[in-house]
C-alpha positions in Angstrom: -6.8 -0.3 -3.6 -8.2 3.1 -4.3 -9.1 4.9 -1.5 -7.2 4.2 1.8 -9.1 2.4 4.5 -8.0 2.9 8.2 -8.4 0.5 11.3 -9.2 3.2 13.9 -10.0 1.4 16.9 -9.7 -2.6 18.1 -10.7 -4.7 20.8 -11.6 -8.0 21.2 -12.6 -10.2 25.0 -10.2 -12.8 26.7 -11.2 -16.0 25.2 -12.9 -18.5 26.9 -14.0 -22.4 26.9 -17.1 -23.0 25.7 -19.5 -23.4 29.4 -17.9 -20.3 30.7 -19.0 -17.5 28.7 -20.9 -14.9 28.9 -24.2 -14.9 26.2 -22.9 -14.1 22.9 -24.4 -10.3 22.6 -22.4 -9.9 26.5 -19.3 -10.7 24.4 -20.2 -8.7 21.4 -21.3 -5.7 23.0 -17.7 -5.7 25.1 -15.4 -6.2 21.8 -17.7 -3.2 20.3 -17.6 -0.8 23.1 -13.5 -1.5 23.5 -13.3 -0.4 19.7 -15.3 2.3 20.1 -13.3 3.5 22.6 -9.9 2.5 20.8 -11.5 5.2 17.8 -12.9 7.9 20.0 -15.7 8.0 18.5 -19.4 7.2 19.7 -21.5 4.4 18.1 -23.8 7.3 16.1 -21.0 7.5 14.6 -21.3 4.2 12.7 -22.8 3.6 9.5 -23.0 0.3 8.6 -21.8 -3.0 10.4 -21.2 -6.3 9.0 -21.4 -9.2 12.0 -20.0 -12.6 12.1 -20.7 -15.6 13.6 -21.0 -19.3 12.8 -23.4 -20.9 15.1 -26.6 -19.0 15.6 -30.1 -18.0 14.4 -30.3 -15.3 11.7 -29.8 -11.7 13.1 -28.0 -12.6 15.8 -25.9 -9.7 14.6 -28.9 -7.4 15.1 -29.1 -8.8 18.5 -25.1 -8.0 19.6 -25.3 -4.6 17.8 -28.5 -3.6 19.3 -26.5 -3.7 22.4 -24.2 -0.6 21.3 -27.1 1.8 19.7 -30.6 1.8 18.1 -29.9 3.7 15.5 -31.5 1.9 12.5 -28.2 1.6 10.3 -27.6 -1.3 7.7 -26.5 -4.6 9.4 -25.4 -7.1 7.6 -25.3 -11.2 9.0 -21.6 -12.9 8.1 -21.2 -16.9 8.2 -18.3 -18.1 5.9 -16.6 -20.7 8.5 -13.2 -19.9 9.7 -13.2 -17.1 7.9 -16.2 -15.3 9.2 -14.4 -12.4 11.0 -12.2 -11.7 8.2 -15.1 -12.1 5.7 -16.8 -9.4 7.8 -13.9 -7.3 7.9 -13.4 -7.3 4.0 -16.9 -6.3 3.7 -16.3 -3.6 5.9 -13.2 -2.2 3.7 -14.9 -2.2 0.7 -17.5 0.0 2.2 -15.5 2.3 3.1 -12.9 2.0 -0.3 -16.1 1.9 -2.2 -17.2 5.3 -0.7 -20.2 3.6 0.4 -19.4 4.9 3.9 -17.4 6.8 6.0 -17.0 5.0 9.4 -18.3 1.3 9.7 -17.9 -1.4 12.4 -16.8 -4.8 12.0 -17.8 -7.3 14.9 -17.3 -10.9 15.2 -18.5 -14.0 18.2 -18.6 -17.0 18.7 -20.2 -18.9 21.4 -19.5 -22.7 20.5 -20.3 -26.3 21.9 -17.9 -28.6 23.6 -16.1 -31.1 21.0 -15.6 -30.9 18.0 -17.1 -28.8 14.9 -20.5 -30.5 13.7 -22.9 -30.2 11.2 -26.4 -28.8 12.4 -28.6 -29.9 9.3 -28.6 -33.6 9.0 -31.5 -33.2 6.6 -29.5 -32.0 3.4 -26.0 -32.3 1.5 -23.4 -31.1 4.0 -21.4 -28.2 1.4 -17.9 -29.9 2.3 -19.0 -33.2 0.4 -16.7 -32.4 -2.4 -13.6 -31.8 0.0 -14.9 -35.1 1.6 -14.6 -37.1 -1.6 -11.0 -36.1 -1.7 -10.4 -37.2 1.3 -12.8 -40.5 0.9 -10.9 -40.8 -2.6 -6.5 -40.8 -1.1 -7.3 -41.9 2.9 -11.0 -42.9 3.7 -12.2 -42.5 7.2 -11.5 -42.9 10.3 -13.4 -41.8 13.8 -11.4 -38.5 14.3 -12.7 -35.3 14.1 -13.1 -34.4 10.3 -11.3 -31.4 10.0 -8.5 -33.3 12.0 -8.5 -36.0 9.2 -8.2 -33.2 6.8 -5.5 -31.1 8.0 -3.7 -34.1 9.4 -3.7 -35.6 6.0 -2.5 -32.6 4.5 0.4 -32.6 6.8 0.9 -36.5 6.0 1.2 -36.1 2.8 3.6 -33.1 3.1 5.8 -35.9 5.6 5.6 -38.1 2.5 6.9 -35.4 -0.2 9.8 -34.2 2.0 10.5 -36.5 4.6 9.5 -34.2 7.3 9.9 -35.3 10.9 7.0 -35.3 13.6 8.6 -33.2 15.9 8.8 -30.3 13.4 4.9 -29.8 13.9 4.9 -30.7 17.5 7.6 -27.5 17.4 4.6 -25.1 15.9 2.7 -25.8 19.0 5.8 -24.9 21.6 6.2 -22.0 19.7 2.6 -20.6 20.1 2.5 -21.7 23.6 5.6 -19.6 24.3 3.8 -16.6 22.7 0.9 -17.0 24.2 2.5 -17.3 28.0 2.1 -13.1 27.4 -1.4 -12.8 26.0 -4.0 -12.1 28.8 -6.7 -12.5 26.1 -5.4 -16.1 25.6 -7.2 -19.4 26.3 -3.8 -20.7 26.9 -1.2 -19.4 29.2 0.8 -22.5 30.3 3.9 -23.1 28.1 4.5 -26.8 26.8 7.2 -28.9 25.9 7.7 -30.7 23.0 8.0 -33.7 24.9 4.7 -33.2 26.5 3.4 -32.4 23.3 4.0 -35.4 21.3 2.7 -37.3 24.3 -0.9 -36.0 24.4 -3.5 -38.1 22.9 -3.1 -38.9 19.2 -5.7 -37.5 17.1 -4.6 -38.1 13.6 -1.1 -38.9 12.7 0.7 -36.6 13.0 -1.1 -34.4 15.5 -1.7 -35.0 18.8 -3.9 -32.7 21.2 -1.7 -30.0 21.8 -1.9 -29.9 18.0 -5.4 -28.9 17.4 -6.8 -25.8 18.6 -9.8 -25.8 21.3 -13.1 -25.4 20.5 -13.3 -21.1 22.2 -15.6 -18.6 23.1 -14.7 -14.8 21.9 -15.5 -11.9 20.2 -13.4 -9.4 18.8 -14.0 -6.1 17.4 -12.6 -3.5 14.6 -13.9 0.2 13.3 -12.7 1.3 9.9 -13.1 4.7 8.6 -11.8 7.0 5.3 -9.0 9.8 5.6 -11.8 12.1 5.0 -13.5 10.9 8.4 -10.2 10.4 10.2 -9.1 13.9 9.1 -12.1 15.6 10.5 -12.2 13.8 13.6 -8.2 14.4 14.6 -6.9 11.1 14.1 -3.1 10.5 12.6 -0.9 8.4 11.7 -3.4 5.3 12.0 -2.9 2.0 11.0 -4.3 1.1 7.0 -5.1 -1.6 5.0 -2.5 -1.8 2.5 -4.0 -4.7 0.6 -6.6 -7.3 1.0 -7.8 -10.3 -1.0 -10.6 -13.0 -0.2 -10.3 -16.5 -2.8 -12.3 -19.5 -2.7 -11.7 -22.9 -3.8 -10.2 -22.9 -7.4 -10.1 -26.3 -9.5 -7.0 -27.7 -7.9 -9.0 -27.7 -5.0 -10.8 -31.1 -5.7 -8.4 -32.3 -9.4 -5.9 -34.0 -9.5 -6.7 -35.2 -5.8 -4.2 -33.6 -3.5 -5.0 -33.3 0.7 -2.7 -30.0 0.6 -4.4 -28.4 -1.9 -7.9 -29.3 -0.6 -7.4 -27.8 2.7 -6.9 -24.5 0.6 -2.7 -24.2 0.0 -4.1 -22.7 -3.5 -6.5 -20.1 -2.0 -3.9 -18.9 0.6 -1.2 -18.9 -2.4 -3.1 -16.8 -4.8 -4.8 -14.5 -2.0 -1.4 -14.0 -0.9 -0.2 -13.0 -4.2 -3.0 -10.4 -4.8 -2.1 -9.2 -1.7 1.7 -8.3 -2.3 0.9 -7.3 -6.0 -1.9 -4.8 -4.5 1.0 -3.2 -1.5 3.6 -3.4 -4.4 5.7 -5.2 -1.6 6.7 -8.9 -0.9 6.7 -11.4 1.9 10.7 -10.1 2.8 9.2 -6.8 4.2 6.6 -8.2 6.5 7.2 -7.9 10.2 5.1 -9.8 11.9 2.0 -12.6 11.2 -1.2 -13.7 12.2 -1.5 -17.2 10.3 -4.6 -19.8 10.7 -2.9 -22.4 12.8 -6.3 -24.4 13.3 -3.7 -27.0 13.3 0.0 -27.5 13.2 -0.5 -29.0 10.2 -1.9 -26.1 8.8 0.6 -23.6 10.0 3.4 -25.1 8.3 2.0 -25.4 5.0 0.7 -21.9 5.1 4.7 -20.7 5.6 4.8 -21.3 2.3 1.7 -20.6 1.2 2.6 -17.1 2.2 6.0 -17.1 0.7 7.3 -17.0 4.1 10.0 -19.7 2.9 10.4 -21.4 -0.2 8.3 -24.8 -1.0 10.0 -28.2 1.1 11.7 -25.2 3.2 9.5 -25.2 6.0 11.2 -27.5 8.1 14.2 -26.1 8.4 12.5 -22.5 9.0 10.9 -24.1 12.1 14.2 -25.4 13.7 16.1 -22.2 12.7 13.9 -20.5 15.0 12.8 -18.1 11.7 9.1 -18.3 12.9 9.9 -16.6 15.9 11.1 -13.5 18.0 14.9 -13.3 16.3 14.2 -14.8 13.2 12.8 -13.9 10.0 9.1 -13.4 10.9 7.1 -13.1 14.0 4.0 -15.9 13.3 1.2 -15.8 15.9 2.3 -13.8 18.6 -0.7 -14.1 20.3 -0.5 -17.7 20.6 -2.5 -18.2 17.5 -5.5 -20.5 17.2 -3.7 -23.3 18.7 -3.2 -21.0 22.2 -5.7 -18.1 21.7 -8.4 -19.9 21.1 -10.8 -20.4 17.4 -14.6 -18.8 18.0 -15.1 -19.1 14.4 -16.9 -15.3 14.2 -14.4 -13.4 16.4 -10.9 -15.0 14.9 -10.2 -13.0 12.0 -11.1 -9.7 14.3 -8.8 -10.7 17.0 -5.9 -11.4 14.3 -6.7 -7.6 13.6 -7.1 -6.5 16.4 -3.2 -8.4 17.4 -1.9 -6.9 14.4 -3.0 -3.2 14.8 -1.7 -3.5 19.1 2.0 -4.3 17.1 2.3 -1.9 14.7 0.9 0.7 16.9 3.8 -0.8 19.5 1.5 -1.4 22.4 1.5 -5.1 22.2 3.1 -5.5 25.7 5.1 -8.1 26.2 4.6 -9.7 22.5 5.8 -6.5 21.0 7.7 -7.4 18.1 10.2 -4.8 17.8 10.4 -2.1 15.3 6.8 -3.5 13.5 5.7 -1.4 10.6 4.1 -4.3 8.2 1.9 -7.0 9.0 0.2 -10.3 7.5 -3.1 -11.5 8.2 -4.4 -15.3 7.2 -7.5 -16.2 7.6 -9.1 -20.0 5.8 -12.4 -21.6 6.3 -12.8 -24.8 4.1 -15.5 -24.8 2.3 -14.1 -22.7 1.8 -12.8 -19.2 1.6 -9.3 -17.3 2.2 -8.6 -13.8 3.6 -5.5 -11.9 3.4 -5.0 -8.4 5.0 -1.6 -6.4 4.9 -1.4 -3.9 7.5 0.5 -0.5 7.4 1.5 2.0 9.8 3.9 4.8 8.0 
């Protein structure tokens, strides 16, 4: 990285199910103004902003930042999946790194249907028909929701490597609900056992409901700015991007066929990597984590992904509690997607905007103590990885 990007101000809304939201420029313009706020600075003060969202016409991101200022700056439309919000955000950083701009906004919604993810163009090639072969090619098809069949798959075939039991994933989701019990800007408050857990509906062996994460409505928010601009407007000691890397599919993705590596374990390794080589610091000095749980499933494999433990170590990180307030690393304190909530758009913005409350130590009640490093993951299949390492010196 060449010259250091700050996160100056954060906000995002409580998440919502999809029926009960405001429209999706209400939410957007809510996560801005809370950023804006968060920076003390005024909208006029932004120069470009890069929007995200998945499920909308072109320029809806004109129409949510029109609701913070007319001011005729450069606004730039986001849509890469799961990854939106942090595709938007890495734009934003190299804006700033770039020298491009001084002070830029970041904004990401989401204002989804009920059920699960769908294609809206019937009409054409859908652009996960490679990751479906795979899929078609080891397990076929079944009527669950496709990216269930996916990551579900993924975590079979990491149950058939190393013998992993079904209550280890089933002990992902307890976690989150735990963590979210204390985030207001949760979908999910109510903690679960792991007994009521294994014994909601079955959606693709081996996740059941509790397993997936809901379809949400959000939107979430972050301003970044230079030291020049954070120098002449008073702020210190802010939070900074120490290293960031985005990765798409590599080869391994699709040959030899391989359900872990098709739901992106390569994209998340290497982005990882490119991370830690960039901060010139490895996974043993994070603090806390904001991973892409979309599914239980999921989270586990991204543990070591992230070099969070070693390879056929994940297990016994999860029942050593090292996933967790005590342990080793602090993964999801907000709940994650499996408790938070997944609009598509806003996700990656409220990972940030998690990760900036902890290391500025105003996380509440989900304060992970002592925080000065933290890890952001964000995947969309299709498929693109994000991975953001926070700093606050």
């Amino acid at each position: 990285m060449s010259n250091r990007v700050n996160v100056i101000g954060v906000g995002m809304t409580k998440f919502t199910k999809p029926g009960a939201s405001p429209e999706y420029y209400e939410m957007a313009r809510e996560a801005g103004q809370i950023a804006l706020k968060d920076a003390g600075i005024p909208y006029e003060k932004i120069q470009h902003a890069y929007v995200g969202y998945v499920y909308g016409d072109s320029t809806c991101g004109q129409r949510a930042v029109y609701e913070l200022g007319l001011t005729g700056i450069p606004v730039i439309n986001v849509n890469n999946n799961c990854s939106t919000g942090s595709t938007a955000l890495w734009l934003a950083r190299q804006a700033i790194e770039s020298g491009a701009a001084e002070c830029v906004l970041a904004l990401g919604f989401e204002k989804m249907e009920k059920g699960a993810l769908g294609s809206k163009f019937e009409d054409r090639e859908t652009p996960l028909g490679q990751h479906a072969q795979v899929m078609a090619d080891i397990q076929g098809f079944n009527s669950a929701p496709a990216a269930a069949q996916m990551f579900g798959g993924a975590g079979r075939e990491y149950r058939w490597q190393h013998g992993t039991k079904k209550e280890t994933f089933a002990k992902i989701s307890e976690k989150a609900r735990v963590h979210a019990s204390n985030n207001p800007y949760a979908l999910f408050n109510e903690k679960l056992s792991l007994e009521q857990i294994l014994a909601s509906d079955d959606v693709f062996d081996p996740l059941t409901r509790f397993q997936c994460c809901p379809p949400t409505c959000g939107a979430g928010a972050a301003v970044l700015c230079s030291d020049a601009f954070a120098k002449k407007h008073g702020i210190s000691n802010a939070v900074y991007i120490a290293g960031q890397s985005m990765t798409t599919d590599y080869a391994s993705s699709f040959e030899p066929k391989s359900m872990i590596k098709m739901v992106g374990y390569d994209m998340s390794k290497q982005a990882a990597n490119q991370v830690y080589e960039q901060a010139g610091i490895g996974p043993s000095d994070i603090d806390v984590v904001e991973l892409h749980d979309c599914f239980t499933a999921n989270e586990l494999l991204t543990y070591e992904a992230l070099g969070l433990c070693e390879e056929g170590g994940a297990e016994k990180f999860i029942w050593d509690g090292d996933n967790t307030y005590g342990g080793k690393f602090v993964t999801n304190p907000s709940g994650g997607l499996l408790s938070k909530g997944h609009p598509l758009g806003a996700t990656g913005l409220a990972q940030c905007t998690e990760l900036v409350w902890q290391l500025r130590g105003n996380a509440d009640k989900r304060q992970v103590n002592g925080a000065r490093i933290a890890l952001q993951h964000n995947l969309g299949l299709g498929g693109a990885c994000v991975v953001t390492m926070y700093r606050r010196d």
